[in-house]
C-alpha positions in Angstrom: -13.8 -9.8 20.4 -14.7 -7.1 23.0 -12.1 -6.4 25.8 -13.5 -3.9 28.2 -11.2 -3.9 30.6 -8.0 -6.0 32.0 -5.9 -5.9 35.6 -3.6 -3.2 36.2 0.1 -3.7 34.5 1.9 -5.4 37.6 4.7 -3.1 37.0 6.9 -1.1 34.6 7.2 -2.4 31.4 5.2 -5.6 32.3 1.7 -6.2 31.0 -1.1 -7.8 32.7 -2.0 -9.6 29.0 0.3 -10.7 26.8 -1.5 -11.0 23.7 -5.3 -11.1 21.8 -5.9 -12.6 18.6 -8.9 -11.7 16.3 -8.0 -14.8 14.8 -7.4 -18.5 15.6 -4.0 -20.3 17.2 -3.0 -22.3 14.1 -6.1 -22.6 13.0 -7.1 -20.7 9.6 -10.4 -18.8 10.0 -11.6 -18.5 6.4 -15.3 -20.1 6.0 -18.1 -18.1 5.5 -18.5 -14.4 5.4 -17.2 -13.4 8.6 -14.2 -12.1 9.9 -12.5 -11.2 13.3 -12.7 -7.8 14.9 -10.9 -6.7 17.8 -12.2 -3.6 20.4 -10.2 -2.5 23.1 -12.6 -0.3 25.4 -11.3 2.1 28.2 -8.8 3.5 29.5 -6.7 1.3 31.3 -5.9 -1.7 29.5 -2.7 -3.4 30.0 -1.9 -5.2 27.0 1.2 -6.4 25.3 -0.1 -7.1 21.9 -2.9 -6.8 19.9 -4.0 -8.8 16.8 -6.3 -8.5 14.2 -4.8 -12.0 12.5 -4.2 -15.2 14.0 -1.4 -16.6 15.8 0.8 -18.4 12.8 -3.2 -18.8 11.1 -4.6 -16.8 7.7 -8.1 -14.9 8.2 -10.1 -13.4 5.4 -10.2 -9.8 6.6 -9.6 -8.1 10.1 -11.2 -5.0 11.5 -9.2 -3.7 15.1 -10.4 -0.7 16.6 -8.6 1.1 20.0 -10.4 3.2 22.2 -7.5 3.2 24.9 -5.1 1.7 27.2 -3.0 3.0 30.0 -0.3 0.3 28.3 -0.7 -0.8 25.3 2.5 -2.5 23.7 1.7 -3.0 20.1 -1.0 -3.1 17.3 -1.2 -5.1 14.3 -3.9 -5.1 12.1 -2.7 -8.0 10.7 -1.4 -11.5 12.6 1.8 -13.5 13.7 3.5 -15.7 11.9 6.3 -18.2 12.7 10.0 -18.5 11.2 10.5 -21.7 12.7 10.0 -24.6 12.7 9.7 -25.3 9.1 11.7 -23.9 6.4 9.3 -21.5 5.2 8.2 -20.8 8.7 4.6 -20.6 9.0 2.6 -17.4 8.1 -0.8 -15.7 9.2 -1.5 -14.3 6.1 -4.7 -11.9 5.6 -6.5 -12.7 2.5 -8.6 -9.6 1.8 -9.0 -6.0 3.9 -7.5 -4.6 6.7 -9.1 -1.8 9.2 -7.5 -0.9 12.0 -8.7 2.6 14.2 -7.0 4.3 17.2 -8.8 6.8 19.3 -6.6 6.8 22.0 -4.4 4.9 23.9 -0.7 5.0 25.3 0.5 2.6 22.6 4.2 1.5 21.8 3.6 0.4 17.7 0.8 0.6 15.7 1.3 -1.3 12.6 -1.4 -1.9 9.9 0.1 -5.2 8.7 1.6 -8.2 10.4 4.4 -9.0 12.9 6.3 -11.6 11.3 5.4 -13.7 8.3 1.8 -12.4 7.1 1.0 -11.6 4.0 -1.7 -9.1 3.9 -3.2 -9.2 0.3 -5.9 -6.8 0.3 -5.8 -3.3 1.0 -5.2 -1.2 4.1 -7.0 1.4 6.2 -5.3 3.0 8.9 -7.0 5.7 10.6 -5.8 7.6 14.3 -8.4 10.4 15.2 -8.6 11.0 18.7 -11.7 10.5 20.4 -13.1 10.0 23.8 -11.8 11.0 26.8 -8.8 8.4 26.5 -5.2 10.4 26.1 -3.4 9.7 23.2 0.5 8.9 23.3 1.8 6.9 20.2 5.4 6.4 19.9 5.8 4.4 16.4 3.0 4.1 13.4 3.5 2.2 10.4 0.9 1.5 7.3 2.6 -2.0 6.2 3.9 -4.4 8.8 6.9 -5.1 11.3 9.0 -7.7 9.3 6.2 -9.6 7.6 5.8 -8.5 3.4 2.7 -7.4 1.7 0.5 -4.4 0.7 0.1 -1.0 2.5 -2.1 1.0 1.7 -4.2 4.6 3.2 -3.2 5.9 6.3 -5.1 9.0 8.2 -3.9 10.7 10.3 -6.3 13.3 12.5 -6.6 14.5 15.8 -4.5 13.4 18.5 -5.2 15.5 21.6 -3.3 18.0 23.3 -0.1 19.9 23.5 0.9 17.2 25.5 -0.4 14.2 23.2 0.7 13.2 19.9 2.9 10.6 17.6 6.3 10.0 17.6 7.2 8.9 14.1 4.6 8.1 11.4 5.9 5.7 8.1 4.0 5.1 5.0 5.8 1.8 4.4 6.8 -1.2 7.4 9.4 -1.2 9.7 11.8 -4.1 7.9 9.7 -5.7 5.3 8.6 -5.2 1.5 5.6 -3.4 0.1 3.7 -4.4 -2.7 1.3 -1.6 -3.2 0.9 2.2 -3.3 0.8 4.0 0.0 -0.8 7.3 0.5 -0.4 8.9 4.0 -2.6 11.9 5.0 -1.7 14.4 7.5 -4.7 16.3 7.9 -4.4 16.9 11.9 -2.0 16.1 15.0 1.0 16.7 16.9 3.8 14.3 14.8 7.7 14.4 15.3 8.7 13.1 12.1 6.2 11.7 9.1 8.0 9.6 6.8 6.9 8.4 3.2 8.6 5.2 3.1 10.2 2.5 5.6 11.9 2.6 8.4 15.2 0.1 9.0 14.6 -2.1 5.7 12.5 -3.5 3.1 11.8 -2.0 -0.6 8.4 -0.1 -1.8 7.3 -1.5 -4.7 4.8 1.0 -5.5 4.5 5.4 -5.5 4.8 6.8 -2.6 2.2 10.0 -1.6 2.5 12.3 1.5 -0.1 14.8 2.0 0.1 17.4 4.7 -3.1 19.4 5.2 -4.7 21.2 8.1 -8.4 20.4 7.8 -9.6 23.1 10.6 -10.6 20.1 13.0 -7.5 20.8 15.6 -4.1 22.2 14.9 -1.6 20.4 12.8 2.2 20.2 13.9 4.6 18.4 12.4 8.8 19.1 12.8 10.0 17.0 9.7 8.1 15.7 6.7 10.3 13.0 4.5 9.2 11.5 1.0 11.0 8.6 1.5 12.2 6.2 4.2 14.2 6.8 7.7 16.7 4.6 7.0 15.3 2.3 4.3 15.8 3.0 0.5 13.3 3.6 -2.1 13.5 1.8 -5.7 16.6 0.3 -6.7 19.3 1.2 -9.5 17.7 -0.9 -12.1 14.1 0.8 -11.9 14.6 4.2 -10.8 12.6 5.9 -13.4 8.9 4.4 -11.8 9.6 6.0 -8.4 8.2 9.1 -7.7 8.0 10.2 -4.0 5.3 13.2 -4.0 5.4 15.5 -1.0 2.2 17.9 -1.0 2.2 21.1 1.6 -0.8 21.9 1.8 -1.8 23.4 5.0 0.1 23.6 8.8 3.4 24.3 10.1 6.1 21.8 9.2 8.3 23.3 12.3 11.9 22.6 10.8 12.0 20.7 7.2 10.3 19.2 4.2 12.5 16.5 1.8 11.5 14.9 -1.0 14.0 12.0 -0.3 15.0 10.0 3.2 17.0 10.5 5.8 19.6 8.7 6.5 22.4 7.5 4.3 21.2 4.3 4.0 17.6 5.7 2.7 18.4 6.1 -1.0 16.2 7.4 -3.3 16.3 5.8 -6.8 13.8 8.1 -8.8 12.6 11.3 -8.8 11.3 13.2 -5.6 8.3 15.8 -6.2 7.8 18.9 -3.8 5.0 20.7 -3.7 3.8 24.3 -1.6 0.4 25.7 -1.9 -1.8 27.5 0.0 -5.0 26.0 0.0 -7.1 27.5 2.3 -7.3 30.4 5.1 -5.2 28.1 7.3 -1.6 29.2 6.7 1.0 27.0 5.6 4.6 27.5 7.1 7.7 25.3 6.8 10.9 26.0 8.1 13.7 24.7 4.9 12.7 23.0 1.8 14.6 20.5 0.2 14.3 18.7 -2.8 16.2 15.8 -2.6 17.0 14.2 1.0 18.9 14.9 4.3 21.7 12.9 4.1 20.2 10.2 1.6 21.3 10.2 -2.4 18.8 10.7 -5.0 19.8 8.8 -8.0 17.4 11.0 -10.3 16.1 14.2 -10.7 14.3 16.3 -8.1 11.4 18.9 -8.2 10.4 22.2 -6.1 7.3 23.9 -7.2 6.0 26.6 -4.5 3.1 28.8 -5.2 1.8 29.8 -2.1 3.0 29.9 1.5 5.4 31.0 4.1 9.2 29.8 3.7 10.6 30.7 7.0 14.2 30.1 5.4 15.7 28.6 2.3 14.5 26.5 -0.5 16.8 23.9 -2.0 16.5 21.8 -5.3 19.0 19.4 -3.9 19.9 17.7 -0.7 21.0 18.7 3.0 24.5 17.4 2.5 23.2 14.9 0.2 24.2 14.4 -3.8 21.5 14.6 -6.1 22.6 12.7 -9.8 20.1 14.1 -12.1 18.7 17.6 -12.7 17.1 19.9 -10.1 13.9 22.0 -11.0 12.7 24.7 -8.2 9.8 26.9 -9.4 8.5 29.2 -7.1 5.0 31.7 -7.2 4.4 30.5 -10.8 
């Protein structure tokens, strides 16, 4: 499906389209060795949601790819499902890869998974580079889904334009769902508020989380707060804390005000053992404001690790928590 361009939004917070499916309306698209792809062209799109997946309908794989939008409400890599009217609602699960690819846009949510109720069982690729001469304003960006359970997976994150561009919040994990799989989230570029690990409002990560901050020369990377865990979400539970371990690596750029190895909130518990790492990697510096091994206000139930051996540590460098109790041991190691 190629959209190159749609009416004006008729006014503020109004779309001119309400939604595009890759996939079918109730109708599973699973024959054969195709699968839906979704390109938004231009600049001035006015859109309410995007789909890879079908409406309440499984697909095999789903490939969505942004180029811009003046208004562009949300993207899912994945589909929508239904909660009602059965008891099991009625899902639009993705039985193998997701790809979804922003270059620009004014964009709500991006999510790599579903809305509600679809499964994605393959992995996920979720890359935002800006390109083009589209402007690129984000507000949300999630690697797993909305509230719809199911695997996770890469997420890379470039480019995104100007001093006066960039991404709100970046998560690992969904916004209220489970994950099933690893998640690795690469920084490598960008103007980003706050890049979090984990989830955001709910939902537990089944597998290790990986957060990997590195300046790649490309354009400038700017981030204020870099968490190993979720915003508000916790990570693990009391009966298997010892599999969790968030790892937080520094490689490159200026992390403006602080680096965790746990959450954020008090809600965002960590049940394992948060790993923080500092180098200096290359000629592009690398500058953080505090460093903290556990989380802000979020518990670590476990022990927590600080090992620094190159870079510029504008302040203070904790083992533990911002106001936040860490159970276990605490291990900083720094120029070793």
């Amino acid at each position: 499906m190629e959209i190159y361009g749609t009416d004006p939004a008729p006014a503020e917070g109004e779309y001119a389209l309400y939604a595009v499916y890759g996939g079918g309306n109730q109708a599973d698209y699973l024959y054969g060795n195709g699968y839906p792809t979704v390109t938004v062209h231009g600049c001035d799109n006015s859109i309410e949601y995007v789909y890879g997946g079908g409406n309440a309908a499984a697909v095999k794989s789903t490939n969505v790819t942004i180029w811009g939008g003046n208004v562009i409400g949300n993207v899912f890599g994945g589909g929508h499902g239904y909660k009602e009217p059965s008891p099991d609602g009625v899902g639009a699960d993705v039985n193998g890869d997701v790809s979804v690819t922003i270059y620009g846009g004014t964009i709500g949510k991006v999510f790599g998974g579903s809305n509600t109720l679809g499964n994605i069982t393959g992995g996920i690729n979720l890359t935002i580079n800006k390109e083009g001469e589209c402007s690129m304003h984000i507000d949300e960006v999630y690697g797993g889904g909305n509230e719809a359970a199911g695997n996770a997976g890469i997420i890379n994150i470039g480019c995104t334009g100007g001093e006066d561009e960039g991404i709100g919040d970046v998560y690992g994990g969904a916004n209220a769902a489970d994950i099933n799989s690893d998640i690795t989230l690469n920084i490598t570029g960008g103007n980003i508020n706050n890049v979090f690990g984990g989830n955001n409002t709910s939902g537990n990560i089944l597998g290790e989380i990986t957060v990997n901050v590195e300046n790649t020369g490309a354009c400038g990377l700017n981030v204020n707060n870099v968490y190993g865990a979720g915003n508000k979400a916790a990570y693990g539970s009391d009966g298997d804390r010892k599999g969790n371990f968030p790892q937080v690596n520094i490689k490159s750029g200026t992390v403006n005000e602080n680096v965790y190895g746990g959450g954020l909130g008090t809600t965002a518990v960590v049940y394992g053992n948060p790993q923080v790492t500092m180098t200096q990697e290359s000629m592009i510096a690398t500058t953080v404001g505090n460093i903290f091994g556990g989380g802000n206000a979020a518990e670590v139930k476990g022990n927590t690790s600080v090992n620094i051996t190159g870079g510029n540590v504008l302040h203070n460098v904790y083992g533990g928590g911002n106001q936040a109790n860490v159970t276990g041991q605490t291990n900083v190691v720094i120029g070793q």
